[in-house]
N, CA, C and O atoms as CSV, one atom per row, in Angstrom:
chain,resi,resn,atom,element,x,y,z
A,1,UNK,N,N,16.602,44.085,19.985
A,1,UNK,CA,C,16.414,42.738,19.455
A,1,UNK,C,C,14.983,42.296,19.781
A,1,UNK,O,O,14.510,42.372,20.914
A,2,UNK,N,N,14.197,41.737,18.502
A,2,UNK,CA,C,12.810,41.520,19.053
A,2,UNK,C,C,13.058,39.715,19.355
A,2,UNK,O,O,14.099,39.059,19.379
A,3,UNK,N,N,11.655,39.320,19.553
A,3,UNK,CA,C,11.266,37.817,19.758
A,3,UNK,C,C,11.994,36.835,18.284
A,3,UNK,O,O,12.799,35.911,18.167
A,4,UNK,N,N,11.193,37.646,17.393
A,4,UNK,CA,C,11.206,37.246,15.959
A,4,UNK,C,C,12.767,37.241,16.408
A,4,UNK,O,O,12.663,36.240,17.116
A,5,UNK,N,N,13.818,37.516,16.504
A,5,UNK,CA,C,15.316,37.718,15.631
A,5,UNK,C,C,15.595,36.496,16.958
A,5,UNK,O,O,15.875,35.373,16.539
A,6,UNK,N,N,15.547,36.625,18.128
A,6,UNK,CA,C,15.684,35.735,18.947
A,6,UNK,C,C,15.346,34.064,18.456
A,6,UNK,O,O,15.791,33.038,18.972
A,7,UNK,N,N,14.495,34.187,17.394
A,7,UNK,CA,C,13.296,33.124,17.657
A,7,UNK,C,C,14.477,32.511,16.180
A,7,UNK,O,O,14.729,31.315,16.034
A,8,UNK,N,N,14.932,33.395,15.433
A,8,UNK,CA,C,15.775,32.788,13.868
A,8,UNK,C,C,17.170,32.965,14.338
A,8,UNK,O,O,18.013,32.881,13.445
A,9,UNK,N,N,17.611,33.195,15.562
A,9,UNK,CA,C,18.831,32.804,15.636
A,9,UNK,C,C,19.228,31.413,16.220
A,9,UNK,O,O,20.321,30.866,16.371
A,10,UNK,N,N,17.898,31.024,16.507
A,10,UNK,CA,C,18.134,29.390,16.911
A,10,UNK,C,C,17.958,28.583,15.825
A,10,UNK,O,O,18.407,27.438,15.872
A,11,UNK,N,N,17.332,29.011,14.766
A,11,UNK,CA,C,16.859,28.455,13.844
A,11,UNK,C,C,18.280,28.237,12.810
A,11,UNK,O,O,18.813,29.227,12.308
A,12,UNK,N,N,18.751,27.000,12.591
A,12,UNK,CA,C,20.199,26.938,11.819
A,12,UNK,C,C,19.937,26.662,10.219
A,12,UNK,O,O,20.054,25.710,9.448
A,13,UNK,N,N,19.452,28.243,10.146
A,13,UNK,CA,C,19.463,28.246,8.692
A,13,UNK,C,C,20.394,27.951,7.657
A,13,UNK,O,O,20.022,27.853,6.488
A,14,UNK,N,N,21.839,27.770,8.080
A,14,UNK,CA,C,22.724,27.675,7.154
A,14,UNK,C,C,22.293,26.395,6.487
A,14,UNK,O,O,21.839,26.148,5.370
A,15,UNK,N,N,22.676,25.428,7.875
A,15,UNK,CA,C,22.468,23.962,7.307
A,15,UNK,C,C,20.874,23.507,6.945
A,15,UNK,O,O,20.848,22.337,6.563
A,16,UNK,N,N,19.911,23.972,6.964
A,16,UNK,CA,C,18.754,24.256,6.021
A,16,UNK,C,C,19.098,24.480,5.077
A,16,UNK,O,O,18.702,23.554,4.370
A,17,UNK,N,N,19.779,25.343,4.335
A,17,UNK,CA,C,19.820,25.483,2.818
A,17,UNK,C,C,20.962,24.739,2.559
A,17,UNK,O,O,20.945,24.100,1.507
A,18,UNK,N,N,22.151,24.647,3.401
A,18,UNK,CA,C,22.365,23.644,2.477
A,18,UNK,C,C,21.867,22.299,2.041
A,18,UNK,O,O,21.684,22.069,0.846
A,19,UNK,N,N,21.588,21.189,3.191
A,19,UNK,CA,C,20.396,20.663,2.665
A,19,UNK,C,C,19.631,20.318,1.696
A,19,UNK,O,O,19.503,19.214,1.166
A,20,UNK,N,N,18.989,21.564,1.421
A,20,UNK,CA,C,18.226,21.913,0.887
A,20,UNK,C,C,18.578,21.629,-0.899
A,20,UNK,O,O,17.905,20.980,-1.700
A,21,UNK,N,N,19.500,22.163,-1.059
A,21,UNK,CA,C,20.198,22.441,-1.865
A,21,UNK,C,C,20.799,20.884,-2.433
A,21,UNK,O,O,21.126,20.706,-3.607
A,22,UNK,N,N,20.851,20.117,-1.666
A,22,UNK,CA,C,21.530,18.815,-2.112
A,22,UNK,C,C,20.213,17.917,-2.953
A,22,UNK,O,O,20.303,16.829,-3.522
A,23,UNK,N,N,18.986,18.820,-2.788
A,23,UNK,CA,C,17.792,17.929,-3.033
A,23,UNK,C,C,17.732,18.253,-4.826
A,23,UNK,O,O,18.010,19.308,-5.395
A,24,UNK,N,N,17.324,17.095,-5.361
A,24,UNK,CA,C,17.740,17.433,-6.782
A,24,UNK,C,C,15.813,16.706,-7.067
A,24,UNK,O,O,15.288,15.762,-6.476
A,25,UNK,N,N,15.160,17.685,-8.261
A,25,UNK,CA,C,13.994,17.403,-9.081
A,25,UNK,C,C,14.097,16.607,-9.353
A,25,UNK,O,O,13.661,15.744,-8.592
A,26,UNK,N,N,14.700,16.175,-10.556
A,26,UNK,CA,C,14.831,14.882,-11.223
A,26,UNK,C,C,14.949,13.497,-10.037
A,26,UNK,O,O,14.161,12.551,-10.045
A,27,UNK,N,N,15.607,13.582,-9.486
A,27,UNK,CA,C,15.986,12.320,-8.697
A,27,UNK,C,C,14.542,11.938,-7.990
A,27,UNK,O,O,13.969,10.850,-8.038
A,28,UNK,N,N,13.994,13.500,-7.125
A,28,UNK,CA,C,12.921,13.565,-6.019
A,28,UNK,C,C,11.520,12.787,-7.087
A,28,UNK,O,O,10.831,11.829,-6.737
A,29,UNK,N,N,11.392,13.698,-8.679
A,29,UNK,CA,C,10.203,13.148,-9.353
A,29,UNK,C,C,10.197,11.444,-9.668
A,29,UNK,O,O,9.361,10.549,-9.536
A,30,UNK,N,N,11.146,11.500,-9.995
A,30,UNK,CA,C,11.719,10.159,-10.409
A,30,UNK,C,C,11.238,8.694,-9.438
A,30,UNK,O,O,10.848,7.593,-9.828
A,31,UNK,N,N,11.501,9.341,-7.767
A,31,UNK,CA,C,11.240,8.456,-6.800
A,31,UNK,C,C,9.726,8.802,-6.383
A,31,UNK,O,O,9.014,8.081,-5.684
A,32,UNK,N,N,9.481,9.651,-6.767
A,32,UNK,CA,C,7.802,9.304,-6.683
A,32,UNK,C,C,6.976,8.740,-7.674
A,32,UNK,O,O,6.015,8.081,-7.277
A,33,UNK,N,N,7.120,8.843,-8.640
A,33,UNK,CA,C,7.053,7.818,-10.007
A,33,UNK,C,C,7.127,6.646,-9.459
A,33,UNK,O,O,6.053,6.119,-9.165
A,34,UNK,N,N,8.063,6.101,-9.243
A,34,UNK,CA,C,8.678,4.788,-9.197
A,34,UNK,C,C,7.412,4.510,-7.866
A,34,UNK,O,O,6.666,3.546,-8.039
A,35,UNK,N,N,7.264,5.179,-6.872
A,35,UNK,CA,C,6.685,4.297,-5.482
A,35,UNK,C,C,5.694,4.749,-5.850
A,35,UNK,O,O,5.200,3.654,-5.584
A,36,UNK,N,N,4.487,5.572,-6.391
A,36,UNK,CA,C,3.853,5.321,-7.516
A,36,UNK,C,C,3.460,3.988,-7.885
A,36,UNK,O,O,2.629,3.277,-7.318
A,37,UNK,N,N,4.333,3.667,-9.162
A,37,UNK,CA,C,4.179,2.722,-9.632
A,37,UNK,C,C,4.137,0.938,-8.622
A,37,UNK,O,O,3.599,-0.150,-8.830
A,38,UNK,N,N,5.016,1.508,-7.553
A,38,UNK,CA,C,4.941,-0.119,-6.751
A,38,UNK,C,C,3.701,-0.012,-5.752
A,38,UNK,O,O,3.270,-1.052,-5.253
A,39,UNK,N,N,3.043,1.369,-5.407
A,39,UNK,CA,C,1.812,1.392,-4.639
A,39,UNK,C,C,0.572,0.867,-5.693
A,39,UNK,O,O,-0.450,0.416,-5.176
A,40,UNK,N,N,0.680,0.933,-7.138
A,40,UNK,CA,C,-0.449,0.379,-7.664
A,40,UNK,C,C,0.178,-1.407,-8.091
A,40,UNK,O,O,-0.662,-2.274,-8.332
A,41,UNK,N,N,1.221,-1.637,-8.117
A,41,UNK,CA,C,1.356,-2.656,-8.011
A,41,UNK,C,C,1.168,-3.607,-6.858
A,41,UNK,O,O,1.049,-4.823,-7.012
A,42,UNK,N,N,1.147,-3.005,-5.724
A,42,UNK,CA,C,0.938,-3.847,-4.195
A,42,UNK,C,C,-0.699,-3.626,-4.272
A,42,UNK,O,O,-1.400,-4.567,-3.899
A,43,UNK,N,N,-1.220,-2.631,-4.659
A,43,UNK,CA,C,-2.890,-2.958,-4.585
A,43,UNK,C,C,-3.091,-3.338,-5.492
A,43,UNK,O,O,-4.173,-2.784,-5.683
A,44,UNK,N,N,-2.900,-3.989,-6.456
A,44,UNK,CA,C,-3.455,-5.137,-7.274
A,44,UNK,C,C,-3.172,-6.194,-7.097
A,44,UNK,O,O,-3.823,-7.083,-7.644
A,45,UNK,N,N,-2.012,-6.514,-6.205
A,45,UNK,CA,C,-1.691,-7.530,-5.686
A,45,UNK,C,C,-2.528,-8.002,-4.621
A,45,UNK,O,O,-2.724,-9.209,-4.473
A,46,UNK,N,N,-3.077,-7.065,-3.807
A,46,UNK,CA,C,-3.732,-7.171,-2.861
A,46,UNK,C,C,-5.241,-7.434,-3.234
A,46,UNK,O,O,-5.972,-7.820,-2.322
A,47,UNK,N,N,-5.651,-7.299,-4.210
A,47,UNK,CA,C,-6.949,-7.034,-4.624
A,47,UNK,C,C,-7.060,-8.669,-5.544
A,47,UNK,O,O,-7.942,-9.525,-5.484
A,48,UNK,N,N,-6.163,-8.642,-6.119
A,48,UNK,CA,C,-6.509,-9.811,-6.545
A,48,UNK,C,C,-6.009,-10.805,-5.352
A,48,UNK,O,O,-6.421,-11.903,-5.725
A,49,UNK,N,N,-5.453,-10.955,-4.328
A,49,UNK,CA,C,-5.697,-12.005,-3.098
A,49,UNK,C,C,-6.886,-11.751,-2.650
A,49,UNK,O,O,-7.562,-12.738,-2.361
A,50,UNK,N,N,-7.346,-10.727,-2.506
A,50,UNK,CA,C,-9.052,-10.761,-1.610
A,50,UNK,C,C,-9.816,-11.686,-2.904
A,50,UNK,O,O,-10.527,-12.645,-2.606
A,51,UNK,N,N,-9.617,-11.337,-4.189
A,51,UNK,CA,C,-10.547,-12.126,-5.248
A,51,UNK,C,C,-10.422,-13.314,-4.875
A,51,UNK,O,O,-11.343,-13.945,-4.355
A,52,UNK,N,N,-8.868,-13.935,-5.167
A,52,UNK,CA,C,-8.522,-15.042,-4.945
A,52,UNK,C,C,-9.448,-16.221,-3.873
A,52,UNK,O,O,-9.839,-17.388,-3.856
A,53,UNK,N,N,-9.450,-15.102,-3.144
A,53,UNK,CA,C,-10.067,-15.756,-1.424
A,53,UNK,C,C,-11.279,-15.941,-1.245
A,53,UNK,O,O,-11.898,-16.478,-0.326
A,54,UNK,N,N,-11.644,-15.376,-2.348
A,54,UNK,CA,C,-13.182,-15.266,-2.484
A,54,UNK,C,C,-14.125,-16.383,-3.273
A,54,UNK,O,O,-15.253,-16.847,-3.110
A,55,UNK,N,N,-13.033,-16.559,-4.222
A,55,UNK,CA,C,-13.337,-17.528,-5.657
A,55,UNK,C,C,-13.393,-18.468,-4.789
A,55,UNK,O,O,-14.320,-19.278,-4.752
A,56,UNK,N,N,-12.164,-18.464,-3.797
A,56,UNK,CA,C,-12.127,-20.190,-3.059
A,56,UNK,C,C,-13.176,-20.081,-2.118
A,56,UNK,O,O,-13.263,-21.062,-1.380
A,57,UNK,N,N,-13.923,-19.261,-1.942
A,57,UNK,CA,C,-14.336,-19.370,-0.584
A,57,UNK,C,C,-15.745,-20.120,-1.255
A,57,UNK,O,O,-16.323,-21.170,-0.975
A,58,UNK,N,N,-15.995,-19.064,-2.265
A,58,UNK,CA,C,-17.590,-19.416,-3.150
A,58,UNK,C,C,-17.364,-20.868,-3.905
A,58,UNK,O,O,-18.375,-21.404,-4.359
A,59,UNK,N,N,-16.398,-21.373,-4.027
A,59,UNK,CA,C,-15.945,-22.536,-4.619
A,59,UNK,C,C,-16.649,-24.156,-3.413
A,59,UNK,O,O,-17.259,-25.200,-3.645
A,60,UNK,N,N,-16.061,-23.447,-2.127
A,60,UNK,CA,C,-15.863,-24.343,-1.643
A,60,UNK,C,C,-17.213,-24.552,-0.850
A,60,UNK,O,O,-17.684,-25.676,-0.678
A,61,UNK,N,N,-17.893,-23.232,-0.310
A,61,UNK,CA,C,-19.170,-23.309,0.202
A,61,UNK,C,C,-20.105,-23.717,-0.565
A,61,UNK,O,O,-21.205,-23.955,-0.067
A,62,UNK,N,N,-19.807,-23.951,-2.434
A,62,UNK,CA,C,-20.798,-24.919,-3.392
A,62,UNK,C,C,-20.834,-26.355,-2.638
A,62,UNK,O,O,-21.686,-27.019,-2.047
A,63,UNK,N,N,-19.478,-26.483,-2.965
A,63,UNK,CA,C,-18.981,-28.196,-3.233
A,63,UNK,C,C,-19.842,-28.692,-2.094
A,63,UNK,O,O,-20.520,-29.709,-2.239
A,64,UNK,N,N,-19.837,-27.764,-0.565
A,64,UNK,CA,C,-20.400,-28.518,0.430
A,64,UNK,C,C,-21.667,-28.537,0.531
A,64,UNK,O,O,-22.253,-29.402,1.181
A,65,UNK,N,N,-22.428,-27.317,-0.276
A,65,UNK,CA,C,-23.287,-27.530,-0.599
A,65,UNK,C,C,-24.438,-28.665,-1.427
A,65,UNK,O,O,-25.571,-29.136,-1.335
A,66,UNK,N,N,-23.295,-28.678,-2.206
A,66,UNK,CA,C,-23.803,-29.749,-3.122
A,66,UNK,C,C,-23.972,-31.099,-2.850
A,66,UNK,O,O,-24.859,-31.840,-3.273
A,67,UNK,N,N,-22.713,-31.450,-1.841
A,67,UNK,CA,C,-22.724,-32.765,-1.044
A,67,UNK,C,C,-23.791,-32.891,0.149
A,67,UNK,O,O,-24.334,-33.976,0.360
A,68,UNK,N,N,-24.116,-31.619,1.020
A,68,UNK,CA,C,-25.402,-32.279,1.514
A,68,UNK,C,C,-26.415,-32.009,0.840
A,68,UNK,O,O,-27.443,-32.026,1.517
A,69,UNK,N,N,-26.581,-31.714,-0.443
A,69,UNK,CA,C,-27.652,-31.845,-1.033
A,69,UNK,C,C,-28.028,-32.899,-1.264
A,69,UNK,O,O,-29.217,-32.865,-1.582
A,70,UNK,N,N,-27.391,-34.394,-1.273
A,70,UNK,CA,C,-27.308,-35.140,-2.306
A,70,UNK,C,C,-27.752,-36.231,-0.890
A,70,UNK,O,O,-27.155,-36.151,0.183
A,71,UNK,N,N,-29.007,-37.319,-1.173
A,71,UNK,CA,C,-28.770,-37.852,-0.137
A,71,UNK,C,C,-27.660,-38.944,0.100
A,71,UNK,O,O,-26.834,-39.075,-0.803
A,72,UNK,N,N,-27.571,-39.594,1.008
A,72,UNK,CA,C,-26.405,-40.396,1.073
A,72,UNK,C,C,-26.983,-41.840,1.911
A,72,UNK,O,O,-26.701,-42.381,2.981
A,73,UNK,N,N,-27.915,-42.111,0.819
A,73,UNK,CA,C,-28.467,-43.479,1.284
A,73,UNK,C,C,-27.628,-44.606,0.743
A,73,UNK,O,O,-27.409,-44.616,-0.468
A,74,UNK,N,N,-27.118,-45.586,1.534
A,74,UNK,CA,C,-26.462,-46.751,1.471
A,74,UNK,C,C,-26.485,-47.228,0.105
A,74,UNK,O,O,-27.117,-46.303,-0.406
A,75,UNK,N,N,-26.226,-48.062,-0.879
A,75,UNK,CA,C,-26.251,-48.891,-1.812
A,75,UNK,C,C,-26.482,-50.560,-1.148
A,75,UNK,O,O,-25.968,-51.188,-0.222
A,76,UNK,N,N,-27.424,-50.817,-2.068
A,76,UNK,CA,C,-27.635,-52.466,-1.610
A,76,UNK,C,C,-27.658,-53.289,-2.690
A,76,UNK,O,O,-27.801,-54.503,-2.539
């Protein structure tokens, strides 16, 4: 008996193939498709919140801009 035969009789090949065997193409392609499709849907989701955050950010660093631009001498 070598190492090798020692080394695959621990190894429980039965229940490996069966296993194995329960794994079906269609179902496996199918679910990568699908998470696929929701991984480009969560980064566009995500991408348009960084935009989002951005628009407001450049939005808002105008407005304050614009207000101390402006002086703000009393009315008389």
């Amino acid at each position: 008996m070598t190492a090798l035969d020692t080394m695959l009789d621990r190894v429980p090949v039965q229940r490996i193939t069966t296993e194995a065997r329960e794994i079906h193409f269609r179902r496996t392609a199918l679910t990568l498709l699908a998470g696929l499709f929701w991984l480009l849907g969560w980064s566009v989701g995500k991408a348009f919140t960084a935009v989002w955050l951005a628009l407001a950010f450049v939005a808002v660093a105008v407005r304050i801009g614009w207000s101390d631009a402006r002086p703000t001498s009393p009315r008389t």
